[in-house]
C-alpha positions as CSV (number, residue, x, y, z in Angstrom):
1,X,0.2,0.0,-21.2
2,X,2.6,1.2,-23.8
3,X,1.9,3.5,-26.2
4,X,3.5,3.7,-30.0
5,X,6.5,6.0,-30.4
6,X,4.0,8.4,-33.0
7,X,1.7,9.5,-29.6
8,X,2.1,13.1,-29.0
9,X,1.7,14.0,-25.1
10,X,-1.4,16.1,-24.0
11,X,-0.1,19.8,-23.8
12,X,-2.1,22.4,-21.4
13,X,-3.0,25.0,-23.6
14,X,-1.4,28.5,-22.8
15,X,-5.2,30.4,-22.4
16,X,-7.0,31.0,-19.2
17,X,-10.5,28.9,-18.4
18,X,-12.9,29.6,-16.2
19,X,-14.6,26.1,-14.7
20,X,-16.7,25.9,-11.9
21,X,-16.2,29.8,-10.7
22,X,-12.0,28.9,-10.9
23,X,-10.1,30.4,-13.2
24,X,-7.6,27.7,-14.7
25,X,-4.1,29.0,-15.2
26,X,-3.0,26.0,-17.4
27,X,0.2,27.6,-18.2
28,X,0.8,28.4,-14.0
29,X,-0.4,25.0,-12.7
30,X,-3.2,27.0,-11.0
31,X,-6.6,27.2,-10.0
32,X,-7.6,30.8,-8.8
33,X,-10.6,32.0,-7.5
34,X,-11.3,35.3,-4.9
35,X,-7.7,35.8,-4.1
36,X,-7.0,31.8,-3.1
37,X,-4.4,30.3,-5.1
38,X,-4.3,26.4,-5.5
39,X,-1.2,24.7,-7.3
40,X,-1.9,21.6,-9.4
41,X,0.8,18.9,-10.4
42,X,2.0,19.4,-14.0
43,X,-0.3,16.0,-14.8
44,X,-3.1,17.0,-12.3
45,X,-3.6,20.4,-15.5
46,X,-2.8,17.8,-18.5
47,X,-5.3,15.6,-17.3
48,X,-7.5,19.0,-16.6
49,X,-6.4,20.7,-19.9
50,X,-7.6,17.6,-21.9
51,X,-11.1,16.8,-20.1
52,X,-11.8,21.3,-20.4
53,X,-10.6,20.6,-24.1
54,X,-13.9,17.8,-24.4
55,X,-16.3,19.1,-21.9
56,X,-19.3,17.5,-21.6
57,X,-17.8,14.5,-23.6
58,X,-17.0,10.9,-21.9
59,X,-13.3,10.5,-22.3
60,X,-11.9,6.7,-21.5
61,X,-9.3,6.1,-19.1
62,X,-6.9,4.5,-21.8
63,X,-7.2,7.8,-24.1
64,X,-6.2,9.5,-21.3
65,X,-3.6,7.5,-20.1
66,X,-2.2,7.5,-23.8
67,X,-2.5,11.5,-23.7
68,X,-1.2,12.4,-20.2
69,X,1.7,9.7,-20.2
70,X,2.9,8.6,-23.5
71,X,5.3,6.2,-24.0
72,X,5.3,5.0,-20.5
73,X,3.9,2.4,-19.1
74,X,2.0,3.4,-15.5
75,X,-0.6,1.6,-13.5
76,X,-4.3,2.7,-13.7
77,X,-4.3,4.5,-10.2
78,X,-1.8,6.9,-11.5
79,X,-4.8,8.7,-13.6
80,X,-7.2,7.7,-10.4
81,X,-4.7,9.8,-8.1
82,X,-4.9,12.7,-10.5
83,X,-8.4,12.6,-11.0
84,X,-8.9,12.7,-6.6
85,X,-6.5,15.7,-6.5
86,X,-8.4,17.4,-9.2
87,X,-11.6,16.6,-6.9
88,X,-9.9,17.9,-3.6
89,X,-9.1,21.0,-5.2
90,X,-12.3,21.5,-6.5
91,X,-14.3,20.4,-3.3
92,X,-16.0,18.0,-6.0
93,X,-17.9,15.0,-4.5
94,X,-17.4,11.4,-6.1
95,X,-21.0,10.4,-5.5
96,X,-22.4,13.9,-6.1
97,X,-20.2,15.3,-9.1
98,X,-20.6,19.3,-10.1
99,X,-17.1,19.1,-12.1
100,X,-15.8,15.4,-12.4
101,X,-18.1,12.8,-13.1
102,X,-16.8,9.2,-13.4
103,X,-18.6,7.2,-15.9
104,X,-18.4,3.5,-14.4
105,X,-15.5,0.8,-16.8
106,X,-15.3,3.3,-19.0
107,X,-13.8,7.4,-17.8
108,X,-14.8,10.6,-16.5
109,X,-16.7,13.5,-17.9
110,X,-15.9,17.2,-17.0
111,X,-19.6,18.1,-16.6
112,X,-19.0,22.2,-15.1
113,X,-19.3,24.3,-17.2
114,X,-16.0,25.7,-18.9
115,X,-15.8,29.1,-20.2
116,X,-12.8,30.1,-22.5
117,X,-12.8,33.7,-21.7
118,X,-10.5,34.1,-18.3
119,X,-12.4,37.2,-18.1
120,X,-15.5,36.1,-17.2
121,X,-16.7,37.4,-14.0
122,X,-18.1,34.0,-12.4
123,X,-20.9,36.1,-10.5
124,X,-22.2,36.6,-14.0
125,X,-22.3,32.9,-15.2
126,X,-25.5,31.5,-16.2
127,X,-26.7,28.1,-14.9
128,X,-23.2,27.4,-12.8
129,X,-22.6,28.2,-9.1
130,X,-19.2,28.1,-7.7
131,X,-18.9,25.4,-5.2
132,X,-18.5,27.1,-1.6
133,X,-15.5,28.4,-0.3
134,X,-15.9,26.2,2.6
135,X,-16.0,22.7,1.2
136,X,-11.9,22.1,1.0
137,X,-8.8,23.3,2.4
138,X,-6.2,23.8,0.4
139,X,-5.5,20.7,-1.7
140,X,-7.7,18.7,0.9
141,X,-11.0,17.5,0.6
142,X,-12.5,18.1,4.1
143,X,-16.0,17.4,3.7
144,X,-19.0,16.1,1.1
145,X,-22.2,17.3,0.2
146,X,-24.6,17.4,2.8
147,X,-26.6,15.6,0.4
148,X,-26.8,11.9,-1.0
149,X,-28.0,9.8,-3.9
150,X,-29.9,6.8,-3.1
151,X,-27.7,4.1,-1.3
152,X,-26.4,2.7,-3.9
153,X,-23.3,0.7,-3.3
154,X,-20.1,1.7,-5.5
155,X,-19.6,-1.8,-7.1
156,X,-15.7,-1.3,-8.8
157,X,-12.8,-1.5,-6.2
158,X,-9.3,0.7,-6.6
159,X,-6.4,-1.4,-5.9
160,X,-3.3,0.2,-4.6
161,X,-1.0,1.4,-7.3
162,X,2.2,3.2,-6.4
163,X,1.2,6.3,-7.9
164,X,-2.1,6.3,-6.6
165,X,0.0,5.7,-3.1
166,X,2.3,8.6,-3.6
167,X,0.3,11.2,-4.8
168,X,-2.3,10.7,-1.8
169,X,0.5,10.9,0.5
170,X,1.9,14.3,-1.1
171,X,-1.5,15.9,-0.8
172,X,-2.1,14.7,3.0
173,X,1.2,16.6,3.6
174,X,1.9,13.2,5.6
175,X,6.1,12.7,7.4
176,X,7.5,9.4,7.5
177,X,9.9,7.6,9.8
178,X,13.1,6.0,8.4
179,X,15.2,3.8,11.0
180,X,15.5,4.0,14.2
181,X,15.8,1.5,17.2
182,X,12.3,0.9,18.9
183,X,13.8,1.6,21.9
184,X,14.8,4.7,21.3
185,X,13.5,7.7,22.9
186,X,11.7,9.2,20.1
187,X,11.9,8.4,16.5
188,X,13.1,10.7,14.3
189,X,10.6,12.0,11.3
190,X,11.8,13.0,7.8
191,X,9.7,14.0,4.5
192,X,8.7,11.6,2.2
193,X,10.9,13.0,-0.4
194,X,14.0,12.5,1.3
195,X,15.8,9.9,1.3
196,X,17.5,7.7,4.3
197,X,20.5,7.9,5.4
198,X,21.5,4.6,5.1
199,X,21.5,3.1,1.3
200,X,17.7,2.2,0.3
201,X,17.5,-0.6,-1.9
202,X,14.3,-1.6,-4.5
203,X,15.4,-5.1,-6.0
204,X,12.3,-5.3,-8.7
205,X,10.9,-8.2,-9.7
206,X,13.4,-10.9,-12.0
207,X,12.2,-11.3,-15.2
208,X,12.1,-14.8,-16.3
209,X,13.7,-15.9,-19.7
210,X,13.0,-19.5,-19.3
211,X,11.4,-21.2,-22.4
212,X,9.0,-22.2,-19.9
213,X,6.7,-19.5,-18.7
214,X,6.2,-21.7,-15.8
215,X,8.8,-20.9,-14.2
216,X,7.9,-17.2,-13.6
217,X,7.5,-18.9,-9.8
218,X,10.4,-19.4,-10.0
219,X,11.6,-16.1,-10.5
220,X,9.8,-14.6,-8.6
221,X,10.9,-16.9,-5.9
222,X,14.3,-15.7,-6.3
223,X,13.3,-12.2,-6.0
224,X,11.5,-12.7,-2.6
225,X,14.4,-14.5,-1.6
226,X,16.9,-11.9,-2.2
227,X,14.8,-9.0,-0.8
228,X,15.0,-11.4,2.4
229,X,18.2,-11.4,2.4
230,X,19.1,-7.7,1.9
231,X,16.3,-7.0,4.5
232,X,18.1,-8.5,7.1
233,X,21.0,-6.4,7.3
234,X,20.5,-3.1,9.9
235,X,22.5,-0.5,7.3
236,X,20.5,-1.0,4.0
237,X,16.7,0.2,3.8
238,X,15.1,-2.4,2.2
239,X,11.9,-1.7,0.3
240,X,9.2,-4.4,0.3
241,X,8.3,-6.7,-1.5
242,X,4.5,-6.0,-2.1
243,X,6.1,-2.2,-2.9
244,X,8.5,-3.3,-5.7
245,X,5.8,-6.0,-7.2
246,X,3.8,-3.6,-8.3
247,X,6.5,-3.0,-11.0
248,X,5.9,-6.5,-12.1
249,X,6.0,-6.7,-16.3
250,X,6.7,-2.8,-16.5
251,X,10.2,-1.2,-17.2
252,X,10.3,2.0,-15.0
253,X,13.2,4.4,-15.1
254,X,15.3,4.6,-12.2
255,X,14.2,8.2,-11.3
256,X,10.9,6.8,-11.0
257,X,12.0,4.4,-9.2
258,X,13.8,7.3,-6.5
259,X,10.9,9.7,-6.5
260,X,8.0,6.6,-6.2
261,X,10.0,4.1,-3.6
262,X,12.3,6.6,-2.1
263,X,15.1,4.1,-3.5
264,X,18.5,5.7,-3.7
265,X,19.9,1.8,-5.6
266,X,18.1,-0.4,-7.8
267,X,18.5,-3.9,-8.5
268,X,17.2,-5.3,-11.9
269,X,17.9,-8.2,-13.2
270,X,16.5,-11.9,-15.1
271,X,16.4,-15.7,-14.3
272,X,16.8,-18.0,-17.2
273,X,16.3,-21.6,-15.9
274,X,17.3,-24.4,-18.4
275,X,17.2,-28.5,-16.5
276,X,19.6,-28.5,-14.0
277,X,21.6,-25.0,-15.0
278,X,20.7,-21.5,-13.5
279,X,21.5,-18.3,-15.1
280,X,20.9,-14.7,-13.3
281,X,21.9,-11.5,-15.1
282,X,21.7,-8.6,-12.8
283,X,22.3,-4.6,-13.0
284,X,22.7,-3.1,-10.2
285,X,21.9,1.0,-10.8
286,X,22.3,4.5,-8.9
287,X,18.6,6.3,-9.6
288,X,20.4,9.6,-8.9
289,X,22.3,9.2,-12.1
290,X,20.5,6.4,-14.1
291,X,23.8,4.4,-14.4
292,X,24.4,1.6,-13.5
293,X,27.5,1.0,-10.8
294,X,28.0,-3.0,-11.9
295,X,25.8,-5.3,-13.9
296,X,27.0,-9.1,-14.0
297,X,26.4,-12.9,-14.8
298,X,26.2,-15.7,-12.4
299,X,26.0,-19.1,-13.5
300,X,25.5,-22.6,-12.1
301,X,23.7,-25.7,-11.3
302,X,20.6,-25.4,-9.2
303,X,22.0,-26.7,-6.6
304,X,24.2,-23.7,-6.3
305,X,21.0,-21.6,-6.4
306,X,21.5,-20.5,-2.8
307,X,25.4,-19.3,-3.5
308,X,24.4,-17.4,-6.4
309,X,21.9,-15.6,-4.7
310,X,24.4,-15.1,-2.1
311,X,27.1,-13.7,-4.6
312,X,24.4,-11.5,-5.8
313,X,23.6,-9.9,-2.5
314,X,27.6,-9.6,-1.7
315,X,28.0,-7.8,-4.6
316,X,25.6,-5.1,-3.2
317,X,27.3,-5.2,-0.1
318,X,31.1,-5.0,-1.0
319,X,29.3,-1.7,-3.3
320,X,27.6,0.0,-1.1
321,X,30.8,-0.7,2.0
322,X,28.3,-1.7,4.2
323,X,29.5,-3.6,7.1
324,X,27.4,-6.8,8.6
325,X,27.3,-7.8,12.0
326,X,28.4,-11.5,13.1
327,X,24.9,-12.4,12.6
328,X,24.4,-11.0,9.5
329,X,27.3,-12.7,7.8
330,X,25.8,-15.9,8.9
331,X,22.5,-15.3,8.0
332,X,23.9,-14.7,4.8
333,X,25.7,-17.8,4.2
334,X,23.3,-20.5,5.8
335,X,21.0,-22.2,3.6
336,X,17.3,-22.1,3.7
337,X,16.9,-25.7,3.0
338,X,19.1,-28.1,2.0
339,X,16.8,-29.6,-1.1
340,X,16.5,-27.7,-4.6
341,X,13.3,-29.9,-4.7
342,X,11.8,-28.1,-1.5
343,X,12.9,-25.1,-2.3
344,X,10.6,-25.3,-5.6
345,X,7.8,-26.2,-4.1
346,X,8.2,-23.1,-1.7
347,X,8.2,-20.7,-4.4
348,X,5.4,-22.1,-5.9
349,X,3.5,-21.9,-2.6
350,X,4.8,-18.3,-2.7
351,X,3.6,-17.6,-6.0
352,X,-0.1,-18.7,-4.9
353,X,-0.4,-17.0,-1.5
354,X,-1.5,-13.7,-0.7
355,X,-4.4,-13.7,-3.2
356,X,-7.8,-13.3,-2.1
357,X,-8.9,-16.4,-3.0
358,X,-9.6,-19.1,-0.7
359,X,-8.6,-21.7,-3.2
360,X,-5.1,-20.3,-3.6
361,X,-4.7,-19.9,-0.3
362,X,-5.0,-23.7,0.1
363,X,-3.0,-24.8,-3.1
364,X,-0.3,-22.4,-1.1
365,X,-1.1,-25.0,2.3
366,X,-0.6,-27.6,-0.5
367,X,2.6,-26.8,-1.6
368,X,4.4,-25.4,2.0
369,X,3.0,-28.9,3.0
370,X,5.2,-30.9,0.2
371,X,7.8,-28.7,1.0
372,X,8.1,-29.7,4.7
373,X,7.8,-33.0,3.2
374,X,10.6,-32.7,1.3
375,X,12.7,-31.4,3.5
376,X,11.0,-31.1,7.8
377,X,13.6,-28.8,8.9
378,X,12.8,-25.9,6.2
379,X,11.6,-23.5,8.7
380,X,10.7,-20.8,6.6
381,X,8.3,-23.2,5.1
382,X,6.4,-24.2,8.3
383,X,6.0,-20.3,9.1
384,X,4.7,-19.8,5.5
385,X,2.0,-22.5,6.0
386,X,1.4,-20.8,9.8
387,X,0.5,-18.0,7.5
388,X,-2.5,-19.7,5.4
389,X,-3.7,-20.9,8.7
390,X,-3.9,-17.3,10.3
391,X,-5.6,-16.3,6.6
392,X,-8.3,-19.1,7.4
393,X,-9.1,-17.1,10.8
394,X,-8.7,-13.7,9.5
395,X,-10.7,-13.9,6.2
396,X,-13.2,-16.8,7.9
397,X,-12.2,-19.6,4.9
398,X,-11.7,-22.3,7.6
399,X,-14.8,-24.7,8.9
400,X,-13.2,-23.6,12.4
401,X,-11.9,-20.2,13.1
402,X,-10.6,-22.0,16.7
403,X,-9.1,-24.5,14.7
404,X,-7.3,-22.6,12.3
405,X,-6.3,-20.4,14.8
406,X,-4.3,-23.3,16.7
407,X,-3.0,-24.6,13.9
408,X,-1.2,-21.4,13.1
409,X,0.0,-21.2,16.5
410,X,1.5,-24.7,16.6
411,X,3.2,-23.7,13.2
412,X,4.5,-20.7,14.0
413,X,6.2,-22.2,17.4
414,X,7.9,-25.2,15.6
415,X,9.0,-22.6,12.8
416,X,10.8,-20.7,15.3
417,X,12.0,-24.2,17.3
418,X,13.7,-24.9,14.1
419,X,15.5,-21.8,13.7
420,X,13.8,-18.9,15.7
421,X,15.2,-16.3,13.1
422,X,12.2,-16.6,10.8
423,X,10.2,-13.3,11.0
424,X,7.2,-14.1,9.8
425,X,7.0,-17.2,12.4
426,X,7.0,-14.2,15.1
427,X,4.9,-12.3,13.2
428,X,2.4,-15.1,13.7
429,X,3.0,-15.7,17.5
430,X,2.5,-11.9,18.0
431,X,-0.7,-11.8,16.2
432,X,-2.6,-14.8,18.0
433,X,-1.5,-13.5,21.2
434,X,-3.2,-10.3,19.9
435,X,-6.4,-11.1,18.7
436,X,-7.0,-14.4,19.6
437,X,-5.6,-13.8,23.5
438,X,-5.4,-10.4,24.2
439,X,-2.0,-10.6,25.6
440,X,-1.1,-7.0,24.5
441,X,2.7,-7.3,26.4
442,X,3.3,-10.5,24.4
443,X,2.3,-9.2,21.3
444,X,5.0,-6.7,21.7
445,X,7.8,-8.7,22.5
446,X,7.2,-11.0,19.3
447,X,6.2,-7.8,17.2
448,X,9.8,-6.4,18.8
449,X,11.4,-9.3,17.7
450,X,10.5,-9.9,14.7
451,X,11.6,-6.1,13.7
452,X,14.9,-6.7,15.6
453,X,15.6,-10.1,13.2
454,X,14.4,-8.2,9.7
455,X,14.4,-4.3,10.5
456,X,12.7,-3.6,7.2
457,X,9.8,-5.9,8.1
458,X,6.5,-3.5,7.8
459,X,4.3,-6.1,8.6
460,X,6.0,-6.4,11.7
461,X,5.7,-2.9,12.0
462,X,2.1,-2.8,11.8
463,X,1.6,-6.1,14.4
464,X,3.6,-3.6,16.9
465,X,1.5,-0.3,16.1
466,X,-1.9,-2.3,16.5
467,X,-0.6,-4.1,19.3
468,X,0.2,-0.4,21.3
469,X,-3.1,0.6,20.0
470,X,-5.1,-1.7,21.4
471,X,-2.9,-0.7,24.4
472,X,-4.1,2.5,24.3
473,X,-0.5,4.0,23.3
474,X,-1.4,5.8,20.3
475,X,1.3,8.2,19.6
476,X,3.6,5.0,19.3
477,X,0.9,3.6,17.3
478,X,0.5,6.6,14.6
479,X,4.7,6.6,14.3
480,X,4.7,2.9,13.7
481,X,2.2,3.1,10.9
482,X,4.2,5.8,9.2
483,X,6.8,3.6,9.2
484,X,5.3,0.6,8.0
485,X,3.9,3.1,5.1
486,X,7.3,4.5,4.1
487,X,9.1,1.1,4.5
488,X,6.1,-0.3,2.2
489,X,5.0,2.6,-0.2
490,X,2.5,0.5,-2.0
491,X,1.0,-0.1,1.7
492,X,-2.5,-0.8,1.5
493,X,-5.9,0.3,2.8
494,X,-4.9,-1.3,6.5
495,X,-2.5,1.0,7.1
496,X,-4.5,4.6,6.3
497,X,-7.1,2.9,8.7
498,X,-4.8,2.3,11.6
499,X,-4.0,5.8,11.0
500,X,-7.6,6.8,11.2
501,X,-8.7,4.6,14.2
502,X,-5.3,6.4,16.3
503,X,-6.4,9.5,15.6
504,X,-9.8,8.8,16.3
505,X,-8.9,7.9,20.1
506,X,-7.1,11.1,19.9
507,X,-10.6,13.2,18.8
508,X,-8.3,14.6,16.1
509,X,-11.8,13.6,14.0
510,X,-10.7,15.5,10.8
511,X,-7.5,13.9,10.3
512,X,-9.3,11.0,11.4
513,X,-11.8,11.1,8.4
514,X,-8.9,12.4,5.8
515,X,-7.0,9.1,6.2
516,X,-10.3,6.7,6.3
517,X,-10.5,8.6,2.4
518,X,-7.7,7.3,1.5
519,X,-8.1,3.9,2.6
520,X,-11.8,4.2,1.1
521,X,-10.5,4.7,-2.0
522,X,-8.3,1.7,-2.0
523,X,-11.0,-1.3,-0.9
524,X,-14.2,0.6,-0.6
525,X,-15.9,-2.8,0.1
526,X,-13.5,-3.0,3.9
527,X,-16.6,-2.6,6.3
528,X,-14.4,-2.0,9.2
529,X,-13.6,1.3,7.6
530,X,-17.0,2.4,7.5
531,X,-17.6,1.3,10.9
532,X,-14.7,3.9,11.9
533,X,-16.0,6.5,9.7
534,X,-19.5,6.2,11.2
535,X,-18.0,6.5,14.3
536,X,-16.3,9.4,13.5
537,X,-18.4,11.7,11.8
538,X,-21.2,10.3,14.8
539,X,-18.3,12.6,17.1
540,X,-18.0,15.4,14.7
541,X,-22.2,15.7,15.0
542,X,-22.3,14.8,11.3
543,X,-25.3,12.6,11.6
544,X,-26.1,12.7,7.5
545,X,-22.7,11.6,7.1
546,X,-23.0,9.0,9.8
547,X,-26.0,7.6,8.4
548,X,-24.4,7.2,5.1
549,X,-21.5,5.2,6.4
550,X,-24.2,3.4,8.6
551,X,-25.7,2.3,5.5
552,X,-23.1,1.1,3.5
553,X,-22.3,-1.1,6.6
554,X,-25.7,-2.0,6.2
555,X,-25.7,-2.7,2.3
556,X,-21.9,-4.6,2.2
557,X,-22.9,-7.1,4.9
558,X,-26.9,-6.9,5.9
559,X,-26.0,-9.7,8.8
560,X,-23.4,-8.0,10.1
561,X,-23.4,-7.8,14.1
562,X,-22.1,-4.6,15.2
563,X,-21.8,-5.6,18.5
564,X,-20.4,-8.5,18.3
565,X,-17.9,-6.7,16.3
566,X,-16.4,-4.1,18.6
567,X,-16.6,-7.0,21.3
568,X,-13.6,-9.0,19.9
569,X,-11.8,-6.1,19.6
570,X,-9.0,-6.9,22.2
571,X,-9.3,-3.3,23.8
572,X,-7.0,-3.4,27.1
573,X,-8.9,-0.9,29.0
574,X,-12.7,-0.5,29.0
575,X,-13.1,3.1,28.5
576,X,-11.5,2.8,25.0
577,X,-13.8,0.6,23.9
578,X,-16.5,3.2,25.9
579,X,-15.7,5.7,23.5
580,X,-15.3,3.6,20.0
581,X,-19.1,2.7,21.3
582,X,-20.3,6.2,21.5
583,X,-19.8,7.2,18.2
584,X,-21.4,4.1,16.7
585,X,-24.3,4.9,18.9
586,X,-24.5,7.9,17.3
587,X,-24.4,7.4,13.8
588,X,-27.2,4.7,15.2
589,X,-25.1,1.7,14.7
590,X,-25.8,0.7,18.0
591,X,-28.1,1.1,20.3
């Protein structure tokens, strides 16, 4: 969303409110209340400020946005995040409001009670009670209202956004992992708002200037290939690709870019594609400093596509003096495919996979398929179309789960017979062996080498955490996950549950249900999340929340076998599964 150059931004107003019991330091960033002092992000009091300023009023999401953040354009979770960390400080409840209420496709309402006299003694207020003391930790959420509304199912879904993604992280106060060999003795954590040591690296999406807006696969393609590329070599942190797409049609600043990514370079650029002739324009830009270090032109026929994409990626190299390994350099200059015409029908089968549609997923089988046609030794493209196969299984599309599950198998193995350096074709070996065989040691090894071929890989990072979970290894697990997250900052709702499942195995139960938030938040409509929160609070001996998780299990999928569910888990030792049992049991989601 961009707003006209004539919007004024929301300004906190410089008087003291009292809201809820808190007295609102607007000018401070602070909410105060019996000594306890809670500091709110300058856009966590805008967004305050303007909802005190209308209390009692619905105020829409876009007014807000256009208030809070004008002249920038910022996905929709950034004013969700805000809205959360206004709850957490508060203790509010999402399904219980006393201050926020959110007012379904259209805003929020601030429905406490706001007093503009910060000398109000909040033991004298008439009709408002302060929320307990005990309902949050500092910044933190920690536990709902003991009572519930009916059990009616929340029917919108919050994708991830990067801001959303960010701000959660900041208030969970979580560390990250950057780079470090697997087979190290310990990995090394950092904060989130550091940067690596080695160059990081966000190559945003290309824009397309073709007269044909067809050709935004194309593109995109290009992108996808670059990050590839760059993601291969061991000294540049690459970020990933579903990370930087969420910048897709939006022209963030470079600082935004650094504080959002953790991205000390940035790589912008456009594809203009005109019959046989290729133009890419690229910038290449220091976020410390907004400037860029080189921007430049590369022309030539498509059939050049893959050198120009190489030039592009030596550019950054000579730049940044990083120095490639044997098998880097010929990673670098070996071609994918030898057909421009294959190479098409990839990026279109690119373009359509991922969704979460079944009938994308198999226009993307459609298209890897013609691009094996066109050329049977494109490996990338027969681990691609392994993929769709294992989507079948996962997301039960397929007649056969079996089936689909052997035909991602046989994929994946002539992917890697063809050239055994495609990650994803690992990727795919490592997850059969998983789930569909239980061969936790195997798993490893393809999960290990997969990371070894593409270090920045975080969905090889994850295969490898769940693979040492279901070992029973969960400190490895919780540090893979981290790094998965920080490699992937626009990570989705998988990774906060891995994170709550580890420390669930660990009884660490409040840490367990902070992180199952968060991935709430992102797809509340993921039942194995509410299985593990059921679980969960069943261990805490929080049976009214139990039940609550219990029935929203209930309500997303009334034929859903509970049992039959924690059975395929591929658990290595019984006791594990023992103890993932016991909990259900006693939020009664078992007998």
């Amino acid at each position: 969303m961009m707003d006209s150059e004539a919007s004024t931004p929301a300004k906190a107003e410089s008087e003291d409110l009292m809201i809820a019991g808190w007295t609102f330091h607007a000018s401070a960033h602070q909410l105060e209340r019996d000594g306890e002092t809670i500091r709110l992000e300058p856009k966590a009091t805008l967004v305050l400020a303007y909802l005190a300023q209308r209390a009692h009023q619905p105020v829409g999401r876009e007014e807000l946005l256009e208030a809070v953040w004008p002249g920038v354009i910022v996905s929709d979770e950034a004013l969700t995040n805000v809205i959360n960390k206004l709850r957490r400080a508060f203790g509010d409840e999402r399904q219980h409001p006393r201050i926020i209420e959110t007012i379904p496709k259209m805003g929020y309402r601030l429905i406490a009670e706001v007093d503009h006299s910060s000398t109000v003694d909040p033991q004298q207020r008439k009709g408002e009670k302060a929320l307990p003391a005990d309902t949050r930790l500092p910044g933190v959420r920690v536990r709902r209202s003991e009572t519930r509304p009916g059990p009616q199912l929340r029917s919108w879904w919050l994708a991830a956004g990067i801001a959303l993604l960010i701000g959660s992280l900041f208030a969970l106060g979580f560390r990250f992992l950057y780079p470090a060999p697997l087979d190290s003795p310990e990995f090394s954590e950092v904060n989130l708002w550091s940067l690596p040591d080695k160059p990081s690296v966000a190559v945003l999406p290309f824009a397309n200037l073709s007269d044909d807006p067809e050709q935004e696969y194309f593109a995109d393609g290009m992108t996808e290939d670059l990050i590839t590329d760059l993601s291969r070599l061991s000294e540049l942190y690459v970020i990933s690709r579903n990370s930087v797409f969420a910048y897709k049609g939006q022209m963030p600043r470079p600082q935004d870019i650094a504080q959002q990514l953790g991205a000390s370079y940035v790589l912008e650029g456009s594809v203009r594609k005109v019959e046989n002739r290729i133009r890419i324009n690229v910038d290449f830009i220091d976020t410390s400093t907004g400037h860029s270090l080189w921007a430049k032109r590369f022309d030539g026929s498509l059939d050049e596509v893959f050198k120009l994409q190489d030039k592009v990626a030596r550019n950054i190299v000579s730049t940044l003096a990083i120095k490639l390994t044997e098998s880097e350099q010929v990673s670098l200059e070996r071609p994918r495919t030898s057909s421009v015409e294959s190479l098409k029908h990839y990026f279109l089968g690119r373009a359509y996979y991922g969704s979460a549609s079944k009938q994308e997923n198999d226009l993307a089988r459609r298209m890897f398929r013609r691009a094996i046609a066109v050329d049977p030794g494109y490996a990338q493209a027969y681990a691609a179309l392994a993929l769709t196969y294992l989507d079948d299984s996962r997301r039960h599309w397929g007649a056969s789960p079996d089936e689909s599950i052997e035909n991602a198998l046989k994929l994946a193995k002539k992917a890697i017979a063809v050239d055994e350096s495609i990650p994803q074709a690992h990727f795919v070996l490592g997850y059969v062996y998983l789930y569909a065989n239980a061969l936790h040691d195997h798993a490893i090894e393809e999960a290990k080498t997969a990371i070894a071929i593409d270090p920045n890989y975080a969905e090889g990072y994850s295969l490898l955490s769940s693979a040492y979970f279901f070992s029973g290894n969960y400190e490895k697990s919780l540090l893979l996950d981290r790094k998965a997250m920080r490699l992937n900052p626009a990570s989705s709702f998988l990774y906060y549950m891995h994170l709550g499942r580890a420390y669930y195995f660990q009884g660490r139960y409040q840490e367990a249900i902070e992180v199952l938030r968060e991935a709430e938040e992102r797809n509340y409509s993921y039942i194995p999340n509410h299985l593990w929160m059921a679980a969960t609070y069943g261990q805490m001996e929080n049976i009214s929340e139990a039940e609550w998780e219990a029935e929203q299990v209930k309500t997303l999928d009334p034929d859903l076998s509970v049992k039959d569910w924690v059975e395929s888990r591929p658990y290595k030792y019984p006791p594990h599964r023992k103890q993932l049992v016991d909990g259900l049991r006693k939020a009664e989601l078992m007998k």
